[in-house]
C-alpha positions in Angstrom: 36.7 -1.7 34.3 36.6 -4.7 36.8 38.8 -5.1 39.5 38.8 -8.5 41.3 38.1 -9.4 44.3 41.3 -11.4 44.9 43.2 -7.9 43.7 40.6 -5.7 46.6 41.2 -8.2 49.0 45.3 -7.6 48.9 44.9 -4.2 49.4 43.5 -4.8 52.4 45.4 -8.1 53.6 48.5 -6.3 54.2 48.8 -3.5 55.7 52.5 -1.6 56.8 53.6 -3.2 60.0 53.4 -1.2 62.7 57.1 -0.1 64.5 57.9 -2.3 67.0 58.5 0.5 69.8 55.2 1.3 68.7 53.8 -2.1 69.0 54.5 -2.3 72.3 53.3 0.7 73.7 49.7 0.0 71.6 50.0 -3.4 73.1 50.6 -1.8 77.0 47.5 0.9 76.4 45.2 -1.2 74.5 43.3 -1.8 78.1 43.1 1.9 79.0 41.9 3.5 75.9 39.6 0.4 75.8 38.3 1.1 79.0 37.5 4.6 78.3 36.1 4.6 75.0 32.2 5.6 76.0 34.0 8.6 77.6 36.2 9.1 74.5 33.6 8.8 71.7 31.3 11.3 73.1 33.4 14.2 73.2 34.8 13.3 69.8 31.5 13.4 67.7 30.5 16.6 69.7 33.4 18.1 69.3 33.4 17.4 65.6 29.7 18.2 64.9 30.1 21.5 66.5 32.6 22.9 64.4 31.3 20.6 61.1 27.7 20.3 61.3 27.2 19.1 58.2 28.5 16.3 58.3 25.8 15.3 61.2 23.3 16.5 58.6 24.2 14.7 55.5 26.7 12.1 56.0 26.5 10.5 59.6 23.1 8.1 60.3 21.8 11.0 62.9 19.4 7.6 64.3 22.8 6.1 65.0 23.7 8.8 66.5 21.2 9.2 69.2 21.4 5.1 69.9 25.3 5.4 70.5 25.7 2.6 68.0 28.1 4.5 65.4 29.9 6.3 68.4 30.5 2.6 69.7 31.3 1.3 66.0 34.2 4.0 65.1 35.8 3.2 68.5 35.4 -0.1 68.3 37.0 -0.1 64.8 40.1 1.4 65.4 40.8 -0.6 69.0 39.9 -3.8 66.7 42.4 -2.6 64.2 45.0 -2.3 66.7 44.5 -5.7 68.4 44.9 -7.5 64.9 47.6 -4.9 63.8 49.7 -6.1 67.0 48.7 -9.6 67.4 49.7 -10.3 63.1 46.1 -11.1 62.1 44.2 -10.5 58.9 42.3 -7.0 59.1 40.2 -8.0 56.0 36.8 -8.6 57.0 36.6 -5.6 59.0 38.3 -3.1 56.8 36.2 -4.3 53.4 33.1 -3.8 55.1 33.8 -0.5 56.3 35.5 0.7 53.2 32.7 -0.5 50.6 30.0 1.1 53.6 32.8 4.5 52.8 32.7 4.2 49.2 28.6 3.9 49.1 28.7 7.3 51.8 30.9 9.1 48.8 33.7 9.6 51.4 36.6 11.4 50.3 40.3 11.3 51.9 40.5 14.4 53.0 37.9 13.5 55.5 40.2 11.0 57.7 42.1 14.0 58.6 39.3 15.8 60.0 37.9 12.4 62.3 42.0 12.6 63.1 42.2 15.7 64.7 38.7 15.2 66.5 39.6 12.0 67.9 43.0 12.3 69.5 41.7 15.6 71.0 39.1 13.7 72.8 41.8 10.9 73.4 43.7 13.9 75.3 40.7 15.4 76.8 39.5 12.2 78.4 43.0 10.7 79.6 45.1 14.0 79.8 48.3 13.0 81.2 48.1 9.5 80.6 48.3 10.5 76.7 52.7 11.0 77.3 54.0 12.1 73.5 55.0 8.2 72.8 51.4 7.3 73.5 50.5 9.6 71.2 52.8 8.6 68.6 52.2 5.3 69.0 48.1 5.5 68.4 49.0 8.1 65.8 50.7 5.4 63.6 48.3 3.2 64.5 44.9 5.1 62.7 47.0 6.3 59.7 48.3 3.1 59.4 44.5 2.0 59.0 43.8 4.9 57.1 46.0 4.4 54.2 44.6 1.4 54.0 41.4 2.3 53.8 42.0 5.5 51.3 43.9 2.9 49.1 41.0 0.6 49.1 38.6 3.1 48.3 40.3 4.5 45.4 40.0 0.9 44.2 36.4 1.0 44.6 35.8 4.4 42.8 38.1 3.1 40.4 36.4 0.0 39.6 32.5 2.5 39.3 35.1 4.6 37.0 34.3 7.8 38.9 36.2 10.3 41.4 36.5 9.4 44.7 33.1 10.5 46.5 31.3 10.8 43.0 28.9 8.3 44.0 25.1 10.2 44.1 22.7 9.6 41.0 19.2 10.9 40.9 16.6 7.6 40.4 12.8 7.9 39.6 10.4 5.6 41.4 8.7 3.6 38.5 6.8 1.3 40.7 5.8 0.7 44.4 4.4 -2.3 46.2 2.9 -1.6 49.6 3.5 -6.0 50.7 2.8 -5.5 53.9 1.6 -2.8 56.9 5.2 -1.9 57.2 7.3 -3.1 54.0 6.9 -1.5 50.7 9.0 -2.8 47.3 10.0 -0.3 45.7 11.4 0.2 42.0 13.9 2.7 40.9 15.2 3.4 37.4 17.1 5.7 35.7 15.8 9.6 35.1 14.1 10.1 31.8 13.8 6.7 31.1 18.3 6.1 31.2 18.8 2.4 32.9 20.8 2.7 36.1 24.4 1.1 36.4 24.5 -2.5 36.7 25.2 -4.2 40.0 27.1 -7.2 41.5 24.5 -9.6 43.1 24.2 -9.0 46.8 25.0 -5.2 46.7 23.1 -2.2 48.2 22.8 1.3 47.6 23.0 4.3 49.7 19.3 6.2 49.4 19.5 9.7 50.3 16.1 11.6 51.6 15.8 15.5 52.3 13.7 15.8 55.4 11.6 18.7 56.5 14.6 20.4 58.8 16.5 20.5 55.9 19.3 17.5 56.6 19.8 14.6 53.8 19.9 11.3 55.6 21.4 8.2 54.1 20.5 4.6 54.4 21.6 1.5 52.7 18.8 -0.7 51.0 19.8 -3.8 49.4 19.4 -4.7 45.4 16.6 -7.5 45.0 16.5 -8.0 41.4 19.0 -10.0 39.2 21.1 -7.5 37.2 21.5 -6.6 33.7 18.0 -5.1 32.8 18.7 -0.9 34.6 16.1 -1.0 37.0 16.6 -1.6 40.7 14.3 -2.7 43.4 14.7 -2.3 47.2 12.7 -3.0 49.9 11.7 -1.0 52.7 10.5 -1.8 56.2 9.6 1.1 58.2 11.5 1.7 61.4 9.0 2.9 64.2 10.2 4.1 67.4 8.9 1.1 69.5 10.7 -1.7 67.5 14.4 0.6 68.4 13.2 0.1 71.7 10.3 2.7 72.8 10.6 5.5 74.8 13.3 7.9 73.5 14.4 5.7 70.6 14.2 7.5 67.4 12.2 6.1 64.4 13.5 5.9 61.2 14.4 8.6 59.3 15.2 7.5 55.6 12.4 4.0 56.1 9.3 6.9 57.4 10.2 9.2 54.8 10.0 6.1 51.8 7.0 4.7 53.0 5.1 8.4 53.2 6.5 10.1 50.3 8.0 7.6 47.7 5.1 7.5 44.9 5.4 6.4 41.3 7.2 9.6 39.8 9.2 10.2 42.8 12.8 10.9 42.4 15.1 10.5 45.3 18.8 10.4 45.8 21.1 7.3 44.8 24.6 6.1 45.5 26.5 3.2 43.1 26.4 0.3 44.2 28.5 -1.0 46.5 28.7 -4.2 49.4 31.0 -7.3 49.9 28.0 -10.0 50.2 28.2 -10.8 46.7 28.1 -14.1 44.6 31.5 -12.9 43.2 32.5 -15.0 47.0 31.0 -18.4 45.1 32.6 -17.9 41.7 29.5 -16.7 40.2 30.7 -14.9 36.9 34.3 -16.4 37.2 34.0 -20.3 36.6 36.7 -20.9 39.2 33.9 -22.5 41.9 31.1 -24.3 41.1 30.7 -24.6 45.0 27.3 -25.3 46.5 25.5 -21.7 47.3 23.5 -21.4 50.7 21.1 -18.2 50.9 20.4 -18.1 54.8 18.2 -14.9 55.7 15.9 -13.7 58.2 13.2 -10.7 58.0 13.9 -8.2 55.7 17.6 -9.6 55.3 15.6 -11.8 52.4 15.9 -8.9 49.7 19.5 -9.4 48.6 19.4 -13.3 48.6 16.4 -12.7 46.0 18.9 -11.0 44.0 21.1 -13.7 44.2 18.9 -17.0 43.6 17.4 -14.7 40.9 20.4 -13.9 39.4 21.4 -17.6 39.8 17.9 -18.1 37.9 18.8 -16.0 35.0 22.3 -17.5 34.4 21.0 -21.1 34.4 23.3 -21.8 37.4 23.5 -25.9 37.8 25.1 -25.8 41.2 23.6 -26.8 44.9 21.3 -23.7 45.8 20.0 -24.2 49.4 17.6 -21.3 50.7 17.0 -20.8 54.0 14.9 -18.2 55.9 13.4 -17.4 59.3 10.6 -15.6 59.8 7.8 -14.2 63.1 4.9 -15.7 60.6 4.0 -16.4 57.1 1.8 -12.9 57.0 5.7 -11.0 57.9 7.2 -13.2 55.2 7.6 -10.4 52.1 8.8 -11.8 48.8 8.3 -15.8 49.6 6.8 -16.1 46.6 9.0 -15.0 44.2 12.1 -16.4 46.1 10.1 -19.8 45.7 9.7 -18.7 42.2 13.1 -18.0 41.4 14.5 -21.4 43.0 12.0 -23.8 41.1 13.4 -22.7 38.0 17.0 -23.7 39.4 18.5 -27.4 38.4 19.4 -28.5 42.2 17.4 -25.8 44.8 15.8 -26.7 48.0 13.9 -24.3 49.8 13.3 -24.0 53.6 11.4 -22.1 55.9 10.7 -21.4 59.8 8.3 -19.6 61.5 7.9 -18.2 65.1 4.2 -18.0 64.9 1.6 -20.5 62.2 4.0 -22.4 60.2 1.2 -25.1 60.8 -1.2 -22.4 58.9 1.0 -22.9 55.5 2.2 -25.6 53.4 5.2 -24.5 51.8 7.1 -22.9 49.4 9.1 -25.9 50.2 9.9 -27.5 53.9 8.0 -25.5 56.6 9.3 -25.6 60.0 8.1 -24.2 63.5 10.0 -22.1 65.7 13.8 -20.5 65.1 15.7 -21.7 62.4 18.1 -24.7 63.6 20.2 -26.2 61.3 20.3 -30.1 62.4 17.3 -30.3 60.5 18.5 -29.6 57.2 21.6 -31.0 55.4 23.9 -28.6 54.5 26.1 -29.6 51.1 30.1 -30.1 51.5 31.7 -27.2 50.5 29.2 -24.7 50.6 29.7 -20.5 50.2 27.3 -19.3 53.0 25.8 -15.8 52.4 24.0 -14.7 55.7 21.9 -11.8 56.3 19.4 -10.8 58.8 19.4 -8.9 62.2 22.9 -9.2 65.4 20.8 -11.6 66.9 20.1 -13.8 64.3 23.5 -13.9 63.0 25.0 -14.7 66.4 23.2 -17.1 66.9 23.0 -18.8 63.2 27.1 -18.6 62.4 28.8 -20.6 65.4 25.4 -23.1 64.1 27.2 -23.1 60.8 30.8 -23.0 62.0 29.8 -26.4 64.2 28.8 -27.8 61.3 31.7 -27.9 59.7 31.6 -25.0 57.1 35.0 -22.8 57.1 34.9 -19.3 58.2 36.3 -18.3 55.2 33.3 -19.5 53.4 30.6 -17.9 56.2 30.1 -14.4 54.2 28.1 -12.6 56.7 25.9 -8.7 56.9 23.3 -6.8 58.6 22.9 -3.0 58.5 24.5 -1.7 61.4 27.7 0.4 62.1 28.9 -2.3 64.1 28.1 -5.6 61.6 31.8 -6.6 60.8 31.8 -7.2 64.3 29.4 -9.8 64.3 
Protein backbone atom coordinates (compact mmCIF):
# COMPACT_ATOMS: atom_id res chain seq x y z
CA UNK A 1 0.00 0.00 0.00
CA UNK A 2 1.27 3.58 -1.03
CA UNK A 3 -0.22 6.60 0.08
CA UNK A 4 0.88 9.82 -1.67
CA UNK A 5 2.30 12.50 -0.63
CA UNK A 6 -0.13 15.00 -2.21
CA UNK A 7 -3.00 12.66 -0.16
CA UNK A 8 -0.50 13.11 3.50
CA UNK A 9 -0.09 16.43 2.80
CA UNK A 10 -4.17 17.31 2.82
CA UNK A 11 -4.51 15.73 5.95
CA UNK A 12 -2.53 18.02 7.24
CA UNK A 13 -3.35 21.32 5.08
CA UNK A 14 -6.63 21.67 6.63
CA UNK A 15 -7.21 21.47 9.82
CA UNK A 16 -11.00 22.35 11.64
CA UNK A 17 -11.13 26.05 12.09
CA UNK A 18 -10.93 27.13 15.26
CA UNK A 19 -14.44 29.00 16.82
CA UNK A 20 -14.24 32.39 16.41
CA UNK A 21 -14.93 33.23 20.26
CA UNK A 22 -12.16 31.00 20.59
CA UNK A 23 -9.93 32.72 18.11
CA UNK A 24 -10.02 35.67 19.77
CA UNK A 25 -9.28 34.86 23.11
CA UNK A 26 -6.07 32.56 21.67
CA UNK A 27 -5.34 35.61 19.79
CA UNK A 28 -5.55 38.08 23.21
CA UNK A 29 -3.37 35.26 25.35
CA UNK A 30 -0.96 34.21 22.82
CA UNK A 31 1.65 36.85 24.49
CA UNK A 32 1.10 35.56 28.08
CA UNK A 33 1.30 31.87 27.69
CA UNK A 34 4.23 32.80 25.34
CA UNK A 35 5.91 34.63 27.89
CA UNK A 36 5.75 32.02 30.34
CA UNK A 37 6.43 29.01 28.56
CA UNK A 38 10.10 28.17 30.38
CA UNK A 39 7.97 28.31 33.51
CA UNK A 40 5.21 26.23 32.00
CA UNK A 41 7.23 23.42 30.39
CA UNK A 42 9.13 22.56 33.38
CA UNK A 43 6.44 21.69 35.66
CA UNK A 44 4.69 19.81 32.78
CA UNK A 45 7.49 17.20 31.96
CA UNK A 46 8.05 16.78 35.85
CA UNK A 47 4.89 16.44 36.54
CA UNK A 48 4.34 13.91 33.79
CA UNK A 49 7.55 11.87 34.44
CA UNK A 50 6.78 11.50 38.00
CA UNK A 51 3.62 9.78 37.66
CA UNK A 52 4.82 8.01 34.06
CA UNK A 53 8.38 7.31 34.28
CA UNK A 54 8.61 5.36 31.55
CA UNK A 55 8.00 7.23 29.18
CA UNK A 56 11.33 9.41 30.25
CA UNK A 57 12.96 5.95 30.00
CA UNK A 58 12.00 4.71 26.64
CA UNK A 59 10.29 7.13 24.61
CA UNK A 60 11.47 10.81 25.41
CA UNK A 61 15.40 11.74 24.16
CA UNK A 62 16.50 11.92 28.12
CA UNK A 63 19.76 14.19 26.34
CA UNK A 64 17.06 16.46 25.27
CA UNK A 65 15.75 16.46 28.26
CA UNK A 66 18.62 17.77 30.33
CA UNK A 67 19.49 20.48 27.42
CA UNK A 68 15.78 21.97 27.66
CA UNK A 69 15.63 21.55 23.87
CA UNK A 70 12.40 19.13 23.68
CA UNK A 71 10.78 21.08 26.72
CA UNK A 72 11.28 24.25 24.40
CA UNK A 73 10.20 22.22 21.12
CA UNK A 74 6.64 20.88 22.61
CA UNK A 75 5.87 24.48 23.79
CA UNK A 76 7.02 25.94 20.98
CA UNK A 77 4.83 23.65 18.83
CA UNK A 78 1.67 24.14 20.07
CA UNK A 79 2.05 28.28 20.54
CA UNK A 80 3.27 27.96 16.66
CA UNK A 81 0.16 25.92 15.95
CA UNK A 82 -1.97 28.52 17.40
CA UNK A 83 -0.33 31.55 15.62
CA UNK A 84 -0.98 29.85 12.20
CA UNK A 85 -4.36 28.36 13.40
CA UNK A 86 -5.46 32.18 14.06
CA UNK A 87 -3.63 34.02 11.59
CA UNK A 88 -5.23 31.22 8.44
CA UNK A 89 -1.76 29.90 7.48
CA UNK A 90 -0.69 26.48 6.35
CA UNK A 91 0.40 24.21 9.46
CA UNK A 92 2.04 21.72 7.09
CA UNK A 93 5.67 21.84 7.41
CA UNK A 94 5.45 21.84 11.04
CA UNK A 95 2.86 19.23 11.65
CA UNK A 96 4.57 16.54 8.95
CA UNK A 97 7.75 16.77 10.62
CA UNK A 98 6.45 16.09 13.89
CA UNK A 99 4.06 13.49 12.96
CA UNK A 100 6.55 11.32 10.70
CA UNK A 101 9.22 12.05 13.97
CA UNK A 102 5.67 10.42 16.01
CA UNK A 103 5.17 7.63 13.71
CA UNK A 104 9.16 6.63 13.78
CA UNK A 105 8.77 6.89 18.11
CA UNK A 106 5.63 4.24 17.69
CA UNK A 107 3.33 6.81 19.26
CA UNK A 108 -0.02 5.81 19.85
CA UNK A 109 -3.28 8.10 20.36
CA UNK A 110 -4.00 7.47 23.50
CA UNK A 111 -0.83 9.15 24.45
CA UNK A 112 -2.05 12.86 23.48
CA UNK A 113 -4.37 12.59 26.29
CA UNK A 114 -1.88 11.91 28.84
CA UNK A 115 0.59 15.17 27.44
CA UNK A 116 -3.15 16.83 27.72
CA UNK A 117 -3.78 16.51 31.17
CA UNK A 118 -0.02 17.31 32.08
CA UNK A 119 0.15 20.39 30.22
CA UNK A 120 -2.87 22.41 31.11
CA UNK A 121 -2.24 21.44 34.73
CA UNK A 122 1.13 23.26 34.46
CA UNK A 123 -0.77 25.96 32.34
CA UNK A 124 -2.94 26.40 35.61
CA UNK A 125 -0.13 25.90 38.03
CA UNK A 126 2.04 28.60 36.41
CA UNK A 127 -0.75 31.32 35.51
CA UNK A 128 -3.44 30.34 38.20
CA UNK A 129 -6.02 32.85 37.87
CA UNK A 130 -5.17 34.16 34.69
CA UNK A 131 -6.28 30.60 33.20
CA UNK A 132 -10.47 31.99 33.63
CA UNK A 133 -12.71 28.79 32.26
CA UNK A 134 -12.83 30.61 28.60
CA UNK A 135 -9.09 30.66 28.56
CA UNK A 136 -9.19 27.28 29.15
CA UNK A 137 -11.61 26.43 26.66
CA UNK A 138 -10.22 28.31 24.29
CA UNK A 139 -6.45 26.59 24.43
CA UNK A 140 -8.30 23.35 25.00
CA UNK A 141 -9.74 23.57 21.38
CA UNK A 142 -6.72 24.81 20.32
CA UNK A 143 -4.32 21.37 21.10
CA UNK A 144 -7.11 18.93 20.15
CA UNK A 145 -7.68 20.75 17.33
CA UNK A 146 -3.88 19.94 16.53
CA UNK A 147 -4.17 16.67 17.87
CA UNK A 148 -6.71 15.28 15.63
CA UNK A 149 -4.72 16.29 13.10
CA UNK A 150 -1.92 14.74 14.06
CA UNK A 151 -3.63 11.23 15.13
CA UNK A 152 -5.23 11.40 11.59
CA UNK A 153 -1.93 11.84 9.96
CA UNK A 154 -0.36 9.19 11.75
CA UNK A 155 -2.85 6.60 11.16
CA UNK A 156 -1.98 7.46 7.47
CA UNK A 157 1.61 6.76 8.13
CA UNK A 158 0.99 3.31 9.92
CA UNK A 159 -1.28 2.73 7.31
CA UNK A 160 0.91 3.24 4.47
CA UNK A 161 3.97 0.63 6.65
CA UNK A 162 0.57 -1.64 6.86
CA UNK A 163 0.91 -2.05 10.54
CA UNK A 164 -0.98 -0.87 13.83
CA UNK A 165 -0.51 2.37 15.00
CA UNK A 166 2.84 2.27 17.26
CA UNK A 167 3.83 -1.17 15.68
CA UNK A 168 6.90 0.26 14.47
CA UNK A 169 10.13 -1.72 16.40
CA UNK A 170 11.96 -4.61 14.31
CA UNK A 171 15.00 -6.34 15.62
CA UNK A 172 18.19 -5.68 12.94
CA UNK A 173 21.55 -7.57 13.02
CA UNK A 174 24.74 -5.54 12.38
CA UNK A 175 26.32 -7.28 9.22
CA UNK A 176 29.10 -4.87 8.78
CA UNK A 177 30.86 -1.86 10.50
CA UNK A 178 33.16 0.79 9.31
CA UNK A 179 35.05 2.77 11.90
CA UNK A 180 35.74 6.11 8.97
CA UNK A 181 36.83 8.24 11.26
CA UNK A 182 37.94 8.84 15.28
CA UNK A 183 34.32 9.54 15.85
CA UNK A 184 32.05 8.24 12.87
CA UNK A 185 31.46 4.60 12.29
CA UNK A 186 29.08 3.23 9.11
CA UNK A 187 27.29 0.90 10.16
CA UNK A 188 25.23 -1.89 8.27
CA UNK A 189 22.00 -3.41 9.40
CA UNK A 190 19.98 -6.21 7.91
CA UNK A 191 17.26 -8.27 8.62
CA UNK A 192 17.51 -11.24 11.56
CA UNK A 193 18.41 -14.57 10.21
CA UNK A 194 19.38 -13.39 7.10
CA UNK A 195 15.25 -11.77 6.20
CA UNK A 196 15.89 -8.30 4.16
CA UNK A 197 14.56 -5.32 6.03
CA UNK A 198 11.58 -3.20 4.61
CA UNK A 199 12.32 -1.03 1.79
CA UNK A 200 12.64 2.73 2.32
CA UNK A 201 11.77 6.05 0.56
CA UNK A 202 15.18 7.87 -0.26
CA UNK A 203 15.96 10.41 2.38
CA UNK A 204 14.28 8.56 5.32
CA UNK A 205 15.62 7.60 8.76
CA UNK A 206 15.03 5.17 11.38
CA UNK A 207 14.55 5.31 15.01
CA UNK A 208 17.50 3.01 16.74
CA UNK A 209 16.72 1.91 19.98
CA UNK A 210 19.68 0.93 22.62
CA UNK A 211 19.22 -0.59 26.21
CA UNK A 212 21.76 1.08 28.46
CA UNK A 213 23.26 -0.18 31.57
CA UNK A 214 20.43 1.62 34.11
CA UNK A 215 18.06 -0.23 32.24
CA UNK A 216 16.19 2.69 29.98
CA UNK A 217 15.89 2.17 26.04
CA UNK A 218 16.90 5.40 24.40
CA UNK A 219 15.96 6.24 20.76
CA UNK A 220 17.65 8.21 18.16
CA UNK A 221 17.09 8.79 14.53
CA UNK A 222 19.91 7.76 12.04
CA UNK A 223 19.40 8.48 8.49
CA UNK A 224 19.31 5.60 5.50
CA UNK A 225 22.54 6.01 3.24
CA UNK A 226 22.08 3.36 0.77
CA UNK A 227 19.72 3.40 -2.31
CA UNK A 228 16.80 1.11 -1.67
CA UNK A 229 15.61 -2.11 -2.91
CA UNK A 230 18.47 -4.60 -1.99
CA UNK A 231 17.16 -5.21 2.39
CA UNK A 232 20.02 -3.91 3.95
CA UNK A 233 20.40 -0.53 5.55
CA UNK A 234 23.29 1.58 6.40
CA UNK A 235 23.56 4.44 8.90
CA UNK A 236 26.07 6.52 10.07
CA UNK A 237 27.09 7.37 13.41
CA UNK A 238 29.01 10.27 14.88
CA UNK A 239 29.55 10.06 18.43
CA UNK A 240 28.17 12.77 20.61
CA UNK A 241 30.80 13.70 23.44
CA UNK A 242 29.96 15.99 26.15
CA UNK A 243 32.27 18.86 25.07
CA UNK A 244 30.82 19.23 21.40
CA UNK A 245 26.93 19.77 23.53
CA UNK A 246 28.82 22.33 25.06
CA UNK A 247 31.19 20.97 28.08
CA UNK A 248 30.58 21.19 31.45
CA UNK A 249 27.18 19.65 32.53
CA UNK A 250 26.16 18.83 28.96
CA UNK A 251 25.32 15.25 28.51
CA UNK A 252 27.04 13.01 25.83
CA UNK A 253 25.32 10.90 23.72
CA UNK A 254 23.48 8.21 24.77
CA UNK A 255 22.31 6.10 21.66
CA UNK A 256 25.89 7.59 19.33
CA UNK A 257 28.36 6.20 22.73
CA UNK A 258 26.49 3.19 23.04
CA UNK A 259 26.86 2.33 18.84
CA UNK A 260 30.31 3.19 18.67
CA UNK A 261 31.32 0.84 21.93
CA UNK A 262 29.04 -1.93 21.50
CA UNK A 263 27.71 -2.25 17.82
CA UNK A 264 29.98 -5.32 16.43
CA UNK A 265 29.35 -7.50 13.45
CA UNK A 266 26.56 -9.90 15.01
CA UNK A 267 25.08 -7.23 17.02
CA UNK A 268 21.39 -6.94 17.09
CA UNK A 269 19.82 -3.71 18.20
CA UNK A 270 16.34 -2.27 18.08
CA UNK A 271 14.73 -0.76 14.81
CA UNK A 272 11.82 1.41 13.84
CA UNK A 273 10.27 1.57 10.02
CA UNK A 274 11.23 3.96 8.23
CA UNK A 275 9.89 7.09 8.36
CA UNK A 276 10.99 11.21 7.38
CA UNK A 277 9.62 13.89 4.98
CA UNK A 278 13.14 14.76 3.21
CA UNK A 279 12.55 12.43 0.49
CA UNK A 280 13.03 12.43 -3.40
CA UNK A 281 9.26 11.64 -3.57
CA UNK A 282 9.46 16.08 -3.15
CA UNK A 283 11.32 15.98 -6.82
CA UNK A 284 9.01 13.39 -8.54
CA UNK A 285 11.44 10.73 -8.18
CA UNK A 286 9.33 7.51 -8.72
CA UNK A 287 6.29 9.53 -10.10
CA UNK A 288 7.34 11.06 -13.49
CA UNK A 289 5.37 14.14 -12.79
CA UNK A 290 8.88 16.40 -12.32
CA UNK A 291 11.88 15.97 -13.97
CA UNK A 292 13.07 19.11 -11.92
CA UNK A 293 16.75 19.69 -11.33
CA UNK A 294 17.77 17.94 -7.71
CA UNK A 295 20.21 19.93 -5.43
CA UNK A 296 21.78 17.74 -2.41
CA UNK A 297 23.10 20.60 -0.02
CA UNK A 298 24.65 18.98 3.24
CA UNK A 299 26.99 19.66 5.86
CA UNK A 300 28.84 17.19 8.40
CA UNK A 301 27.20 14.21 9.05
CA UNK A 302 23.91 15.65 7.42
CA UNK A 303 25.78 14.00 4.09
CA UNK A 304 24.33 10.36 4.83
CA UNK A 305 20.84 10.76 3.55
CA UNK A 306 21.86 12.74 0.38
CA UNK A 307 24.15 9.51 -0.39
CA UNK A 308 21.00 7.72 -0.40
CA UNK A 309 19.56 9.93 -2.65
CA UNK A 310 22.27 10.62 -5.44
CA UNK A 311 22.73 6.79 -5.05
CA UNK A 312 19.42 6.02 -5.54
CA UNK A 313 19.39 8.60 -8.41
CA UNK A 314 22.44 6.40 -9.55
CA UNK A 315 20.61 3.25 -9.62
CA UNK A 316 17.46 4.50 -11.47
CA UNK A 317 19.63 6.08 -14.25
CA UNK A 318 18.13 9.48 -13.31
CA UNK A 319 18.89 12.09 -16.47
CA UNK A 320 17.98 15.10 -14.57
CA UNK A 321 20.33 18.21 -13.13
CA UNK A 322 21.92 16.66 -9.86
CA UNK A 323 23.90 19.38 -8.10
CA UNK A 324 25.77 18.21 -4.79
CA UNK A 325 26.83 20.48 -2.40
CA UNK A 326 28.58 20.02 0.99
CA UNK A 327 30.46 21.86 3.71
CA UNK A 328 32.79 20.52 5.76
CA UNK A 329 35.70 21.58 8.99
CA UNK A 330 38.40 19.55 6.60
CA UNK A 331 38.80 16.86 4.12
CA UNK A 332 40.05 14.34 7.15
CA UNK A 333 36.12 15.17 8.84
CA UNK A 334 34.63 14.57 5.36
CA UNK A 335 33.11 10.70 5.82
CA UNK A 336 31.67 9.19 2.67
CA UNK A 337 33.22 11.76 -0.08
CA UNK A 338 34.24 9.16 -1.96
CA UNK A 339 31.37 7.27 -2.66
CA UNK A 340 29.14 10.38 -2.98
CA UNK A 341 31.69 11.31 -5.77
CA UNK A 342 31.21 7.85 -6.80
CA UNK A 343 27.65 7.82 -7.05
CA UNK A 344 27.44 11.27 -9.02
CA UNK A 345 30.05 10.37 -11.85
CA UNK A 346 27.84 7.62 -12.83
CA UNK A 347 24.88 10.28 -13.18
CA UNK A 348 24.19 11.96 -16.87
CA UNK A 349 24.22 15.85 -15.69
CA UNK A 350 25.96 15.87 -11.88
CA UNK A 351 28.29 18.45 -10.51
CA UNK A 352 29.91 18.07 -7.38
CA UNK A 353 31.06 20.83 -4.94
CA UNK A 354 32.83 21.10 -1.85
CA UNK A 355 34.08 23.64 1.01
CA UNK A 356 36.29 23.35 3.65
CA UNK A 357 36.92 25.33 6.89
CA UNK A 358 40.34 24.02 7.31
CA UNK A 359 43.01 22.52 3.97
CA UNK A 360 40.75 22.58 0.99
CA UNK A 361 44.19 23.76 -0.56
CA UNK A 362 45.49 20.10 0.77
CA UNK A 363 42.88 18.26 -1.78
CA UNK A 364 42.01 18.42 -5.36
CA UNK A 365 38.63 17.28 -5.62
CA UNK A 366 36.02 15.13 -5.91
CA UNK A 367 34.86 17.89 -8.05
CA UNK A 368 35.19 21.92 -7.30
CA UNK A 369 37.02 22.49 -3.97
CA UNK A 370 36.45 25.62 -2.22
CA UNK A 371 37.88 27.33 1.12
CA UNK A 372 35.91 28.51 3.90
CA UNK A 373 31.80 28.23 4.51
CA UNK A 374 29.80 27.23 1.76
CA UNK A 375 28.47 30.47 -0.12
CA UNK A 376 26.38 30.03 -2.91
CA UNK A 377 27.39 33.06 -5.41
CA UNK A 378 29.99 30.77 -6.47
CA UNK A 379 28.10 28.09 -7.82
CA UNK A 380 25.14 28.27 -10.36
CA UNK A 381 22.16 26.98 -9.07
CA UNK A 382 19.66 25.32 -12.05
CA UNK A 383 16.12 27.09 -12.60
CA UNK A 384 13.65 25.18 -10.98
CA UNK A 385 15.46 23.19 -8.64
CA UNK A 386 14.00 20.84 -5.52
CA UNK A 387 16.46 21.74 -2.69
CA UNK A 388 17.03 18.99 -0.07
CA UNK A 389 19.08 20.46 2.87
CA UNK A 390 20.51 18.83 5.78
CA UNK A 391 23.12 19.59 8.26
CA UNK A 392 23.23 21.30 11.77
CA UNK A 393 20.55 24.98 13.09
CA UNK A 394 23.43 26.89 12.20
CA UNK A 395 24.08 25.83 8.90
CA UNK A 396 20.65 25.76 7.85
CA UNK A 397 20.00 29.32 9.01
CA UNK A 398 22.40 30.48 7.40
CA UNK A 399 22.26 28.33 3.97
CA UNK A 400 18.22 28.74 3.28
CA UNK A 401 17.63 32.71 3.29
CA UNK A 402 21.18 32.05 0.80
CA UNK A 403 18.85 29.92 -1.30
CA UNK A 404 15.61 31.80 -0.83
CA UNK A 405 17.76 35.14 -2.29
CA UNK A 406 18.51 33.29 -5.02
CA UNK A 407 15.50 32.86 -6.28
CA UNK A 408 14.48 29.23 -5.33
CA UNK A 409 10.67 29.06 -3.86
CA UNK A 410 10.15 28.01 -0.33
CA UNK A 411 8.04 25.42 -1.46
CA UNK A 412 10.86 23.86 -3.19
CA UNK A 413 13.57 24.42 -0.05
CA UNK A 414 12.93 20.89 1.72
CA UNK A 415 14.83 21.29 4.76
CA UNK A 416 16.01 18.78 8.29
CA UNK A 417 18.38 18.43 11.08
CA UNK A 418 17.90 16.16 14.14
CA UNK A 419 16.59 18.22 16.63
CA UNK A 420 13.16 18.58 18.59
CA UNK A 421 13.02 21.96 17.35
CA UNK A 422 14.08 21.49 13.28
CA UNK A 423 10.66 22.44 11.70
CA UNK A 424 11.45 25.51 13.19
CA UNK A 425 14.35 26.29 11.35
Amino acid sequence: MTTSLTTLESILAHPRELSEEHAAVVRATLPVIGAHIDEITPVFYRTMFADNPELLRDTFNRGNQKLGAQQRALAASIATFASLLVDGRSPVDMLSRIGHKHASLGITPDQYQVVHDYLFGAIVEVLGEAITPEVAAAWDEVYWIMAAVLVDFEKALYAEAQVEPGDVFRTATVISREDVTDSVTVITLGGPDGEPLPDFRPGQYTSVGVVLPDGARQLRQYSLSTAPGDGTWRIGVRRVDAEVRGGLGCPAGEVSGWLHAHAEVGTTIQVTLPFGDLVLDAAGIGRDQDAAPVVLCSAGIGITPMLGMVAHLSATEDTRRVLVLHADRSPADHVLAEEVAGESSLLADAEVHTWYEQGADTVAGPGAVHPGFMDLATVELPEGAHVFLCGSTGFLQSLRPQFLEAGVPAERLHAELFAPNDWLV
